[in-house]
N, C-alpha and C positions, 0 to 999 in steps of 0.2 A: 416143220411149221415156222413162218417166219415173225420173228415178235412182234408182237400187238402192241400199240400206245394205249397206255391208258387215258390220255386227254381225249383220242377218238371216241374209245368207251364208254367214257364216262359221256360225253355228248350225246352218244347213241341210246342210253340208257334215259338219261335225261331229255331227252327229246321224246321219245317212244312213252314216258311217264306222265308228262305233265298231264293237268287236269284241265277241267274243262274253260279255264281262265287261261289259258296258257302257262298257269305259274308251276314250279316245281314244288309240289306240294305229295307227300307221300306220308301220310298217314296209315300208321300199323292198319292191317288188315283192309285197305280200300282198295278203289280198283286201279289206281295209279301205284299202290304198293305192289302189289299182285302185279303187274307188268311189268315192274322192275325186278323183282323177285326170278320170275318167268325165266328173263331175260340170264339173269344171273347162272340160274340153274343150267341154262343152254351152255350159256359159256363154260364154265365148269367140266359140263361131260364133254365140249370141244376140244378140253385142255388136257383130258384124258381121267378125271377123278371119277372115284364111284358117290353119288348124290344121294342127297335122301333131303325130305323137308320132317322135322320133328314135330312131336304134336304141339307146342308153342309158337309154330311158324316160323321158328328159325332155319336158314339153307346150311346145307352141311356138304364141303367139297374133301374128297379124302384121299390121301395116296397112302401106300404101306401096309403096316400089321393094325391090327384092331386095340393095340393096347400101348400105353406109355405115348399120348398123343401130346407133339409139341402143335398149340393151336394158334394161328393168328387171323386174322381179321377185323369188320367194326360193325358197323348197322346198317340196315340202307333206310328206314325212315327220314322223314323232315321235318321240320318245324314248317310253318306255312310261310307261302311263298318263300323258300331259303334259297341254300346257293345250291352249284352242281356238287362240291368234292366234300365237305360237310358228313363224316361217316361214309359214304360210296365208297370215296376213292381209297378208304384202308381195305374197303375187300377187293377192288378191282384190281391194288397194290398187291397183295396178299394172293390171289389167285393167279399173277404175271410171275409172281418172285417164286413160289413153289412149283409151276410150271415147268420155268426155265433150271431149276435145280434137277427136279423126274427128267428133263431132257437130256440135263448132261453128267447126273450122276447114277441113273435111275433110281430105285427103289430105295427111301431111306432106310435106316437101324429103326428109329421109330415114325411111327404114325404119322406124318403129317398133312393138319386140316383146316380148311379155311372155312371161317362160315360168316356169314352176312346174321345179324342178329333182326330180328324183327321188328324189335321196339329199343327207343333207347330215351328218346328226347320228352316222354311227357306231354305229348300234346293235343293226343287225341282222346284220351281216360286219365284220370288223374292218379296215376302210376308211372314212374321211369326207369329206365331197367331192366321192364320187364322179360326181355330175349336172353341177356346174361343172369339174372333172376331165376331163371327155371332151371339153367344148366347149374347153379349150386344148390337149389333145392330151397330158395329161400321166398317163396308161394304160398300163402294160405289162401288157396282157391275160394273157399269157400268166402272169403272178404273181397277178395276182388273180381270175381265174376258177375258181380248185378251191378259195377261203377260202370256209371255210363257217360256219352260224350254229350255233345251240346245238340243230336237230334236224339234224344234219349234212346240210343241206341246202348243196350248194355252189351258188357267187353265177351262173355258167354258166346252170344248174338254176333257179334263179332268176327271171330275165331271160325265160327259154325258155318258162317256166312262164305268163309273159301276154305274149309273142308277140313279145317282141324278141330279137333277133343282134348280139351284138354284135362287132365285128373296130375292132382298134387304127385311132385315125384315124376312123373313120365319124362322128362326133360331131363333129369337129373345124371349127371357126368360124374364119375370117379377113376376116372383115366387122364386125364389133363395136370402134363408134368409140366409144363410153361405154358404164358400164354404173351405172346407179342403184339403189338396192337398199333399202325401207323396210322397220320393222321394230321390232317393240316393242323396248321398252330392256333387259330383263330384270334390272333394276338399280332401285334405286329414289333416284337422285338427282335428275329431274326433277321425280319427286312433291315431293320434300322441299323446292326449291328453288323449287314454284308455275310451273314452265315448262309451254307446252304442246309445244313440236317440239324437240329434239337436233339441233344440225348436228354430224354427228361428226365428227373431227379424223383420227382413228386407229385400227386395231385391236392389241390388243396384241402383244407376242411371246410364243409358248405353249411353252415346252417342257415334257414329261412325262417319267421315267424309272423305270425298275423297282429296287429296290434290294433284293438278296437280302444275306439274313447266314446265317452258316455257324458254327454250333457241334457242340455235343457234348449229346447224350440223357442224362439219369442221374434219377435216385430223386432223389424231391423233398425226401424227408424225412431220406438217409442220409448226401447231399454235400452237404460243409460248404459256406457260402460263399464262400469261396476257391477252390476248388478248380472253380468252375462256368464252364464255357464257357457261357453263357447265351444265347442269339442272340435271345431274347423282350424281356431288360431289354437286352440293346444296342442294339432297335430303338427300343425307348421311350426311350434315353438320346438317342438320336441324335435322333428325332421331334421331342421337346422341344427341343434346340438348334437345328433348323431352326427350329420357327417363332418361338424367341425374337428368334431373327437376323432372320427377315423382317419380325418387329412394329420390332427398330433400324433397319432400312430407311424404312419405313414410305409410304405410298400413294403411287405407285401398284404394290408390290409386294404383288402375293397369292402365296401358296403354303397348299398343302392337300396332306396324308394323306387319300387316300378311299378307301384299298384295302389290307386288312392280314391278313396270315394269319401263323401260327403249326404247326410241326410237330412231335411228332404232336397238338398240340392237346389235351391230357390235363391233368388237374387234379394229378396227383401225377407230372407227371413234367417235368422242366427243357427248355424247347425247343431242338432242336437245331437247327430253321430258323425263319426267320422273313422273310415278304417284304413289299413297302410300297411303295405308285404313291407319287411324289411331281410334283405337278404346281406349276408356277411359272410367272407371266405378269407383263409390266412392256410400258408404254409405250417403253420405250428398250431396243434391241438389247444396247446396252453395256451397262448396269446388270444388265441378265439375264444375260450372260455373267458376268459377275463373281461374280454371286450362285451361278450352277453351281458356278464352283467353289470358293466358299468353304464350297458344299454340301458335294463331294466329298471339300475338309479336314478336315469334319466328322465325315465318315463314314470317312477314312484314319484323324484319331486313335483315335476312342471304339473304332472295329471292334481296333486294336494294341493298346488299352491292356486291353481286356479279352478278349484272346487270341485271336477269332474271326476268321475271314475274310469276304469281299463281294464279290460281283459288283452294279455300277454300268452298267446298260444302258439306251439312250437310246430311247424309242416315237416320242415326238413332238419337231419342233426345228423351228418357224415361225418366219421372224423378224417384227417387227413391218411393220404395212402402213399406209401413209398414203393419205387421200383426195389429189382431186385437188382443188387449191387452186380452179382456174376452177371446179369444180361446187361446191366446198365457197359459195364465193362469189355461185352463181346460189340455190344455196337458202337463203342467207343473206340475200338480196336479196328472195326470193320470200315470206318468213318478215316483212322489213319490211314488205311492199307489203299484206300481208294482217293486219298490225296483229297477227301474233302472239307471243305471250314466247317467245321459245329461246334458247339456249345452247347455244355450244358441249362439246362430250362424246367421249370415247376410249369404245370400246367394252371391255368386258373378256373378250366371249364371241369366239367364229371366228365366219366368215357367209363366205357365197357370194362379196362381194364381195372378200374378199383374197386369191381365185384369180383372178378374174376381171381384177382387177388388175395381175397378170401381161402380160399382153393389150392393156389399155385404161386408158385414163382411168377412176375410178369416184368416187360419192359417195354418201354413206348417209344417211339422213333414221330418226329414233326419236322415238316417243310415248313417253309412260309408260306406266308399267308399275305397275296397284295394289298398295300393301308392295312393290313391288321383288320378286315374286313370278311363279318363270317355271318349269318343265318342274314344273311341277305343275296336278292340275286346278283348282284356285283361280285361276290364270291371266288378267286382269284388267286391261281397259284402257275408260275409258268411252267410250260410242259416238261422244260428242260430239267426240272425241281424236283418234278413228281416221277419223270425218270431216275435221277438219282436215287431218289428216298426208293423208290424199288430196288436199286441193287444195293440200299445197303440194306435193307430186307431181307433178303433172298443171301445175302453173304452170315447176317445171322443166325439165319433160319440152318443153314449149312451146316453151324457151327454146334446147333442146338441139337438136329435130327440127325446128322451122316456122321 
């Protein structure tokens, strides 16, 4: 069989998905997921693996023995309207590089299996995860089967809707002795720096939190200012002192406001509520910790000094995930032997592998990413890139399974 590109691929897949906007949009369990899923599974048994879909809707592509399975792959979900290589291209990656190893060395010592995860981004049930989630057993069905999405379709319903059951546990792997995971950078520091492969070091730690403030409603134009419980300018007082504090930190500390409302939202009248995501990520547990709560000093003074109250409630709290050194090390090795430029790199986004982690040994391999430009369809990696990042794939994979 003669190799396949993945840039075709992944076009083909992406083309064959979009919805009915034309956007690339693939939400766990719809009908544009389900067609890229399809599509996956075809290629798969083309490239000679034996398939199966689990009852979590994850694809599963497999060569070898049934036990000691070195795994790689990433998700094919999308955030809406995103880009094409955004999670695809680690399984499209991943299904090219185990292929081309079955062709020319055949059968490995262990298992090895690729699988496209079914959810990962959070975007259609307020769950992320969920695909690499079930493979470590960390489900309590019973909470998350009535979250529903924005047509109150619950996630149960869902699942049901293309043919899977799911029950706690049935997902659940205890054979997965590494697990490797490629995948664009969605960052643009190896453009900047002329590399072409990422060995990555780490994924960040991610915490999210909801921050509500609590005033008082009045006429915008009859209360003086003094007299204004304001929860709008308390949230902007407060906004502004977070990310002054996080620029005195400075990198590898992000924090972003992406989420802000205002009640009742009127032009002539003083808001009485006001709420605001703040999300914050650092390479190091402890600095992230610290930084929480020097948030939270933030938001005890400003919310006292201007007489309103707060509630401070936590969504997300990851702590940061390191590779494993022995892999980090085989595709640092694999990156020399192939004469290519990389660098090492922490990631800033989540990914499959720092659940999976839990579990196993893991290591991440990243292309660039064109402008550091990612869940958008500008989306952008050249092909020549995403060829590389497969052979040094397929060279670690070698090193892990044969």
């Amino acid at each position: 069989m003669a190799d396949l590109e993945v840039s075709k691929i992944i076009d083909e897949i992406c083309e064959l998905s979009k919805n009915d906007a034309g956007e690339i949009t693939r939400f766990p369990f719809s009908e544009s997921w389900m067609k890229a899923q399809t599509y996956l599974k075809e290629l798969f048994e083309k490239l000679g693996f034996d398939t199966y879909f689990d009852c979590a809707g994850n694809l599963h592509g497999r060569i070898g023995t049934q036990s000691d399975t070195i795994m790689t792959g990433s998700h094919a979900d999308t955030v809406r309207n995103g880009g094409k290589y955004d999670g695809l291209y680690g399984v499209v990656a991943a299904a090219l590089a185990v292929s081309k190893l079955y062709r020319k060395y055949g059968a490995p010592k262990k298992g090895l299996e690729v699988i496209a995860f079914s959810e990962e981004e959070g975007t259609r049930f307020p769950f992320n995860f969920w695909g690499s989630k079930t493979l470590i057993g960390d489900v309590e069905w019973d909470k998350v089967k009535c979250l529903t999405d924005k047509e109150g379709i619950r996630m149960v319903e869902a699942l049901e809707n293309q043919g899977f059951s799911y029950s706690n546990g049935c997902a659940k792997r205890d054979d997965i002795k590494a697990f490797v995971e490629i995948h664009i950078e969605q960052g643009g520091v190896l453009e900047a720096k002329n590399m072409e492969i990422g060995v990555v070091t780490g994924i960040v730690g991610y915490k999210k939190f909801n921050i509500e403030i609590f005033g008082e409603a009045n006429h915008a134009g009859t209360t003086p200012m003094g007299f204004r419980k304001d929860a709008g300018f308390c949230a902007g007082v407060i906004i502004s002192e977070l990310i002054k504090r996080a620029r005195e930190y400075g990198d590898p500390l992000v924090t972003t406001i992406g989420q802000i409302e205002f009640s009742p939202n009127l032009a002539n009248v003083v808001p009485a509520y006001a709420q605001f995501s703040l999300d914050m990520r650092h390479t190091d547990g402890d600095i992230l910790n610290r930084f929480q709560e020097e948030a939270l000093e933030i938001v005890k003074k400003i919310t006292s000094a201007e007489k309103v109250t707060y509630n401070f409630t936590t969504v997300f709290d990851d702590k940061p995930v390191y590779m494993d050194k022995d892999i980090m090390d085989i595709i640092t090795k694999a990156c020399e032997n192939q004469g290519v430029k990389y660098m090492a790199i922490h990631s800033g986004a989540g990914h499959d592998s720092q659940i999976l982690a839990r579990i196993a040994p893991v290591g991440m391999i990243f292309v660039p990413s064109k402008n550091g430009v990612s869940h958008n369809p500008a989306e952008f990696t050249e092909p020549e890139l995403l060829e590389k990042g497969v052979s040094i794939l397929e060279e670690a994979l070698h090193k892990l399974a044969y």
